[in-house]
C-alpha positions as CSV (number, residue, x, y, z in Angstrom):
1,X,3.5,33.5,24.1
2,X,4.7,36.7,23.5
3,X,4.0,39.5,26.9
4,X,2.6,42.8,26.6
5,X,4.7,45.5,27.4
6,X,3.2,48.3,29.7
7,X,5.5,51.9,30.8
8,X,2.9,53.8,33.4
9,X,4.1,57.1,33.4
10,X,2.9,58.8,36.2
11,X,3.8,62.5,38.6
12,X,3.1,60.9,41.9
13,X,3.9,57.4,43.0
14,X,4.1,56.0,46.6
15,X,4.9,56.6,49.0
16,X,3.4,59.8,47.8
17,X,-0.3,60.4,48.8
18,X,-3.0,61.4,46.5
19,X,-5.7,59.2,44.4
20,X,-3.2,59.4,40.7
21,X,-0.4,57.5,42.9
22,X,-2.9,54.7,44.7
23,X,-4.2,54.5,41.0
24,X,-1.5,53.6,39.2
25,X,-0.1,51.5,42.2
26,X,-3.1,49.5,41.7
27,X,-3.5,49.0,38.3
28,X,-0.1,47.8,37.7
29,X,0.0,45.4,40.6
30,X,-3.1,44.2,39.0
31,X,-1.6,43.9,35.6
32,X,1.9,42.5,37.1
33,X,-0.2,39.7,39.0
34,X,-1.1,38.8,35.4
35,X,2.2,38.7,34.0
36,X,2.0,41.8,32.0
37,X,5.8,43.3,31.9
38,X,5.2,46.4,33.7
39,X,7.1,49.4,34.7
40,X,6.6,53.0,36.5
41,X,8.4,56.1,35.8
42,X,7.5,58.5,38.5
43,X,8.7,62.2,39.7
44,X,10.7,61.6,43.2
45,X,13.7,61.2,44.9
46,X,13.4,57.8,46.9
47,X,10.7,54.8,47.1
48,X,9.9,51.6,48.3
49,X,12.7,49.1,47.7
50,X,10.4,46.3,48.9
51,X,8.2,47.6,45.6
52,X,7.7,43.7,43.9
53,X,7.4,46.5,40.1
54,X,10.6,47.6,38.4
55,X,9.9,52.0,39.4
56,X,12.3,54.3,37.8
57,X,12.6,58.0,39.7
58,X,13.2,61.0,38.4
59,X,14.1,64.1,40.2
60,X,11.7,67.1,40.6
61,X,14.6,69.7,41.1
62,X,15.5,72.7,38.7
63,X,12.5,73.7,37.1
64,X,10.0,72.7,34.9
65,X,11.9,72.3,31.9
66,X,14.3,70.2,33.3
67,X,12.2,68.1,35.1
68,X,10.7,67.3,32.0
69,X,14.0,66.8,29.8
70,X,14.9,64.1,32.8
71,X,11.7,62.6,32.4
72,X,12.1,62.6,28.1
73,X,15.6,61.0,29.0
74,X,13.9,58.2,31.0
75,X,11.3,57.4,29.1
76,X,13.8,57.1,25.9
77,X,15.6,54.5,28.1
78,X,12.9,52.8,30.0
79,X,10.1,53.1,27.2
80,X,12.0,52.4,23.9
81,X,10.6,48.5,23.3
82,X,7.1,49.1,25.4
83,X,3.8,48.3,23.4
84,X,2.0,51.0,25.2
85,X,2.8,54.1,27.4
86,X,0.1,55.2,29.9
87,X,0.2,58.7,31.0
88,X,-1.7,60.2,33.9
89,X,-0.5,63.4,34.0
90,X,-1.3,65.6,30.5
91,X,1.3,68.4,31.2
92,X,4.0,66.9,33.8
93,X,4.3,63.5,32.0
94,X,2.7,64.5,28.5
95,X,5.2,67.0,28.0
96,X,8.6,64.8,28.6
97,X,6.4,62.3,26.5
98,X,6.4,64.7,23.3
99,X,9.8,65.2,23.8
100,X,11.0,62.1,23.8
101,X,9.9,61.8,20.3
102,X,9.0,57.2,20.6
103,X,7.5,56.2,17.3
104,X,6.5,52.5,18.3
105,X,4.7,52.4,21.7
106,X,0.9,52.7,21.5
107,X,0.1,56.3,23.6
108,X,-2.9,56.4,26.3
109,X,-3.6,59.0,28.4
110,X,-6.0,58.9,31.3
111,X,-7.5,62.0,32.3
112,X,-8.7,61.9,36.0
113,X,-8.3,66.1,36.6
114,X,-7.3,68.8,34.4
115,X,-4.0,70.2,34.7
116,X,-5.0,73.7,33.1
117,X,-8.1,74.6,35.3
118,X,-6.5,73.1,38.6
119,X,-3.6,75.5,37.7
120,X,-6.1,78.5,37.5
121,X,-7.1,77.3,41.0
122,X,-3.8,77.7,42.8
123,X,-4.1,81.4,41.5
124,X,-7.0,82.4,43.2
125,X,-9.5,81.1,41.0
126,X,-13.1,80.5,42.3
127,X,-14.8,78.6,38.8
128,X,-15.8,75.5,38.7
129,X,-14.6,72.9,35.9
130,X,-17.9,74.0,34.1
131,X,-17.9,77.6,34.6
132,X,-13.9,77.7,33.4
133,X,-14.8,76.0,30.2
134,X,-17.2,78.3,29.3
135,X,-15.3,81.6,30.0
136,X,-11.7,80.4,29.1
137,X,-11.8,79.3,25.0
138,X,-8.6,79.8,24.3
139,X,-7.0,77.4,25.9
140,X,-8.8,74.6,23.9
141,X,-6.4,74.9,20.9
142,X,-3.2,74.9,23.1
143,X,-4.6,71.7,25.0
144,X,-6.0,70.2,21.6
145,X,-2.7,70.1,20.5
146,X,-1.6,68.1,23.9
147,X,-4.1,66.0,23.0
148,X,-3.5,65.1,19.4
149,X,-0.2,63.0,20.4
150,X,-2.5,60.4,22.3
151,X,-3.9,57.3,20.3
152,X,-6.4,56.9,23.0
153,X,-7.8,59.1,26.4
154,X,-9.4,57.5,29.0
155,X,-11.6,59.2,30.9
156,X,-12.3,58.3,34.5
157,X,-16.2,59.7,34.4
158,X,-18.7,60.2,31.8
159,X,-19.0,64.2,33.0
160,X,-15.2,64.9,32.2
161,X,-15.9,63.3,28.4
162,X,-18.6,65.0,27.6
163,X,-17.1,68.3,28.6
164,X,-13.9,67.4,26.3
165,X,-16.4,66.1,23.4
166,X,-18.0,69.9,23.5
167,X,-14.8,71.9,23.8
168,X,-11.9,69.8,22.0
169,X,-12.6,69.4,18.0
170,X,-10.9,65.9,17.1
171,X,-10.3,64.2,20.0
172,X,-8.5,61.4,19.5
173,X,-10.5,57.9,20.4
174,X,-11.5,58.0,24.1
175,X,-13.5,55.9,26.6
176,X,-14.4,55.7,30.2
177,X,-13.1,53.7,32.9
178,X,-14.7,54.6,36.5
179,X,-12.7,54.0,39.4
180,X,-12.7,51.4,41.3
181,X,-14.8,50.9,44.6
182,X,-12.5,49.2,47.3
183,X,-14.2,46.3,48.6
184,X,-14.3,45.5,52.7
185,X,-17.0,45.5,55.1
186,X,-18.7,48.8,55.7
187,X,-19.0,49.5,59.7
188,X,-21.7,51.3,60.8
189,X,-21.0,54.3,62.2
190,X,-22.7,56.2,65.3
191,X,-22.3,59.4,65.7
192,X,-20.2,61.6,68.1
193,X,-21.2,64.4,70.2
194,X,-19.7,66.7,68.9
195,X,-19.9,65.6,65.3
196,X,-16.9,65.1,63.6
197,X,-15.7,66.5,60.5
198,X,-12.9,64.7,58.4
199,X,-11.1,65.9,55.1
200,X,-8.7,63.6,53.9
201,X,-6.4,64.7,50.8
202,X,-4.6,67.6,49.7
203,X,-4.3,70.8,51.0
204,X,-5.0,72.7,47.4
205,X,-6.9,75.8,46.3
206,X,-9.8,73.7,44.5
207,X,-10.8,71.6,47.2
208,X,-11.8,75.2,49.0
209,X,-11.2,74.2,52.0
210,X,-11.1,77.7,53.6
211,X,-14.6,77.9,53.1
212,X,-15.2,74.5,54.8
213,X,-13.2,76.2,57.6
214,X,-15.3,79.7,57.9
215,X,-18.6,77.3,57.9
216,X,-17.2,76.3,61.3
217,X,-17.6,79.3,62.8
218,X,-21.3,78.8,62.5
219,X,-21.6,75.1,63.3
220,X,-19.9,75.1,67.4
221,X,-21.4,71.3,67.8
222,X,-18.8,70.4,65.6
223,X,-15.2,69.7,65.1
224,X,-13.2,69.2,61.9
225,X,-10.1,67.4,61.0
226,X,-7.8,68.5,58.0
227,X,-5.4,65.1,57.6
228,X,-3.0,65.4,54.9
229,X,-0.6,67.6,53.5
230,X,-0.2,70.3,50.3
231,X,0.8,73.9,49.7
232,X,-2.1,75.2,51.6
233,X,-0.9,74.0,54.5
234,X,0.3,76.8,56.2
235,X,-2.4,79.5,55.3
236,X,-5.1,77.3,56.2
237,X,-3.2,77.1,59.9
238,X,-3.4,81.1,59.8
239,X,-6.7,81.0,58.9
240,X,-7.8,78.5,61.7
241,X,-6.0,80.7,64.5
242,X,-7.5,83.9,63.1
243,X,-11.0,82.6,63.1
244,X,-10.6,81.6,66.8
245,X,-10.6,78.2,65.6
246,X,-7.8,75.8,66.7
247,X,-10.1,74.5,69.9
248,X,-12.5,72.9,67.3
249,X,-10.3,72.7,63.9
250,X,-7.3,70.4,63.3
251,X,-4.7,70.2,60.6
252,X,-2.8,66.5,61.2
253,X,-0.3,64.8,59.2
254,X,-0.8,62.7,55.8
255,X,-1.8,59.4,56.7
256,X,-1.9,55.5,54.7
257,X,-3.0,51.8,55.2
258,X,-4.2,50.8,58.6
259,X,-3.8,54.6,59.8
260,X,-5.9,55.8,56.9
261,X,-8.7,53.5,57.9
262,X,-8.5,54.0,61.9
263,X,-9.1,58.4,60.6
264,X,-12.1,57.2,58.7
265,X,-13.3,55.0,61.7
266,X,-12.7,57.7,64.4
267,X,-14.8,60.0,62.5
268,X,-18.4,60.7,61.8
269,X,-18.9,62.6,58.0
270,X,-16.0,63.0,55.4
271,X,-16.5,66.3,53.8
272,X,-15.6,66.9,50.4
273,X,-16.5,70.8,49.2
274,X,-14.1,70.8,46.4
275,X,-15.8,73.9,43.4
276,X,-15.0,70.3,41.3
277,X,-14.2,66.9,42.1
278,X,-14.1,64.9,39.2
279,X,-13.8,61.2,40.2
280,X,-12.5,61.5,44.2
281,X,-10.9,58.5,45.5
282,X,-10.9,59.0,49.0
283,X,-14.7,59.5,48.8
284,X,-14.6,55.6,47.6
285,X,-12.1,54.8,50.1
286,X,-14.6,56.3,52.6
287,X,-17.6,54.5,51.6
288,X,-15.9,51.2,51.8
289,X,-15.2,52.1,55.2
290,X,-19.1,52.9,56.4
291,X,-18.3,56.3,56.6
292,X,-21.0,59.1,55.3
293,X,-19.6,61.3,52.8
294,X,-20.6,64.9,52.4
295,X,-19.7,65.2,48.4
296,X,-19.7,68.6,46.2
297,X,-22.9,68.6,43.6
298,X,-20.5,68.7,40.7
299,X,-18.4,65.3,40.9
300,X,-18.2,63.2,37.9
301,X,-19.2,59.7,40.1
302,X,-21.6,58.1,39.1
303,X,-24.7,57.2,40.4
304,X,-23.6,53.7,41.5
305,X,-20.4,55.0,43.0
306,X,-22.3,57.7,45.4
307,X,-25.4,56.1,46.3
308,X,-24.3,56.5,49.7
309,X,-23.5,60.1,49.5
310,X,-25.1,63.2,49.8
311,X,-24.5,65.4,46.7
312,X,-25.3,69.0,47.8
313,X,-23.9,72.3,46.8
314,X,-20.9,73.3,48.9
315,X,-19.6,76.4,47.1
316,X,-19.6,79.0,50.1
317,X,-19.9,79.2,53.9
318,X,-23.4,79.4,53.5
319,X,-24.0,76.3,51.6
320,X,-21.9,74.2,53.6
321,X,-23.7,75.4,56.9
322,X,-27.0,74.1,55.5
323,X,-25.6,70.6,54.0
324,X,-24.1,70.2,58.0
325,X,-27.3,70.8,59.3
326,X,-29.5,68.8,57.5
327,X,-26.7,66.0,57.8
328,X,-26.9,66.5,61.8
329,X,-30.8,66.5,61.7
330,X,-30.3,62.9,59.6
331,X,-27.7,61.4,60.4
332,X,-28.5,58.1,61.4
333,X,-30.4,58.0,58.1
334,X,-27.3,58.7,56.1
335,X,-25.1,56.7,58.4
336,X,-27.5,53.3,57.3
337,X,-26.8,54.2,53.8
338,X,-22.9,54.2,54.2
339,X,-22.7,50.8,55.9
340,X,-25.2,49.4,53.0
341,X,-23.4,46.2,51.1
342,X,-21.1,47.9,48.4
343,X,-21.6,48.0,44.7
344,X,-19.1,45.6,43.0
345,X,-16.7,47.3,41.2
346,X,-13.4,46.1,41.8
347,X,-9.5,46.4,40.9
348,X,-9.5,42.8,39.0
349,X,-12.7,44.5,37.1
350,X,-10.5,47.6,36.1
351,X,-7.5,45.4,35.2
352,X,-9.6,43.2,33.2
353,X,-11.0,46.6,31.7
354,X,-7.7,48.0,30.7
355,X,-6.2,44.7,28.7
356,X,-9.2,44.0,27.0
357,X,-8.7,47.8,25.3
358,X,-4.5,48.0,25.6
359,X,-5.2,44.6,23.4
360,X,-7.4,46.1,20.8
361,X,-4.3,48.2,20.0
362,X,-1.9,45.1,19.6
């Protein structure tokens, strides 16, 4: 029987944080369990040597350019006899994959962000994903071209598609694979008094969590709880002390595994206020937990994947201050909902998912 041969090519791995690196550590367990030949190439210095997949690092010093002639080297190496390459990363990982010029592997990308309109982000922008399409045209034909090298996209939601199918001319094929749902037993959670506030992720301008912060000020039966890590860091500490906040706000370190879960279980509301979120793990990591999930109004979840969240409008202070209350005034309402039986929609599901179209290309 002859094995399918699957490169993931990803920018983050473990024991990086962030939902691209669970993703991919996920789905190729998934497809190693089934005796696919899998490998990783990641950006990083060190990993875990008790990983059971063969993961090739490459280093993230120098600059861009060199970063992404290591990574054209390694996928030359690593990728020559693979049947498919699976990108996750347009720009970090499509880039090096251009370069390295492979004429036999079958190319997918999966789009779960966008590199181009997260970048605008960390400069200050305030659009959402929507708003940037419409005002910023010309970067279509730059990403177009990107996108022309792919034989396939796969999109994690429905909303990210059908912005690309308006913007991009001649996409190549694409499809839709929604995230998984981790399955468990959803506690029931009662509240706290105060109530407590968690974001989990990273510290980034898009998830506009300075905003979440100012709301604070107007919400004193309440604490928050900023666990993770990211550029932002540091500013958001300023902005915490200036505001006369650190009594009631808390940035903590990056957490995983059995820590990850005790954060979700010693809190009362995960709070997402991202201007975007397109297909948020941790607010599926949350759910499976029993925890009620405060979620942005412009996500790309589907309805089965946030039936126990609250979808509201979080954009400034003001917003947020109103979602908190009503969520205080309700909680035990919303709380029920969280610790409902989950929808199936499992890893095995997604695996399964993935062959059946990586074998349409064989």
């Amino acid at each position: 029987m002859v094995v399918m041969k699957v490169v993931f090519a990803t920018g983050i791995y473990p024991p990086d944080i962030g939902g691209p690196a669970t993703y991919v550590h996920r789905i190729a367990a998934a497809f190693h369990e089934r005796k696919i030949a899998v490998k990783v190439i990641a950006y990083g210095e060190t990993g875990n040597e008790t990983e059971p997949l063969p993961v090739f690092r490459v280093s993230r010093r120098g600059g861009p350019v060199m970063r992404w002639w290591r990574y054209a080297k390694m996928l030359r190496e690593v990728a020559k006899d693979a049947d498919i390459i699976y990108a996750f990363s347009s720009v970090s990982c499509g880039v090096p994959l251009w370069l390295a010029h492979l004429k036999g592997p079958h190319k997918v990308l999966r789009l779960g962000g966008d590199f181009f309109w997260e970048r605008y982000t960390d400069g200050g922008g305030t659009r959402s994903l929507k708003e940037w399409y419409d005002d910023e045209p010309w970067l279509n034909g730059f990403m177009s071209g990107m996108l022309k090298h792919y034989n396939h996209i796969v999109f994690s939601s429905a909303f990210q598609e059908d912005l690309y199918e308006k913007y991009y001319h001649m996409l190549p094929l694409h499809s839709v694979i929604e995230n998984a749902l981790p399955q468990g037993v959803p506690i029931h959670h009662e509240r706290h008094d105060p109530l407590r506030l968690l974001f989990l992720g990273r510290f980034v301008s898009f998830k506009n969590l300075g905003t979440l912060i100012l709301a604070l000020k107007e919400l004193p039966g309440m604490t928050l709880s900023l666990v993770g890590e990211g550029p932002l860091r540091r500013p958001l500490e300023k902005l915490i002390k200036s505001e006369g906040l650190s009594d009631r706000v808390f940035v903590l370190p990056a957490v995983s595994g059995d820590g990850k879960q005790q954060v979700f279980l010693d809190h009362d509301l995960l709070v997402l206020p991202s201007l975007t979120e397109i297909s948020p793990n941790t607010a599926l990591e949350a759910r499976a937990a029993g925890l009620p999930v405060l979620l942005t109004e412009e996500t790309g979840l589907s309805r089965q994947l946030t039936d126990a969240a609250l979808l509201r409008p979080l954009r400034s202070p003001e917003d947020i201050v109103v979602a908190l209350r009503e969520i205080n005034e309700h909680y035990s309402l919303l709380a029920d909902k969280a610790s409902s039986p989950l929808p199936l929609r499992t890893w095995d599901m997604l695996a399964e998912e993935h062959l059946h179209l990586f074998r349409s290309f064989l």
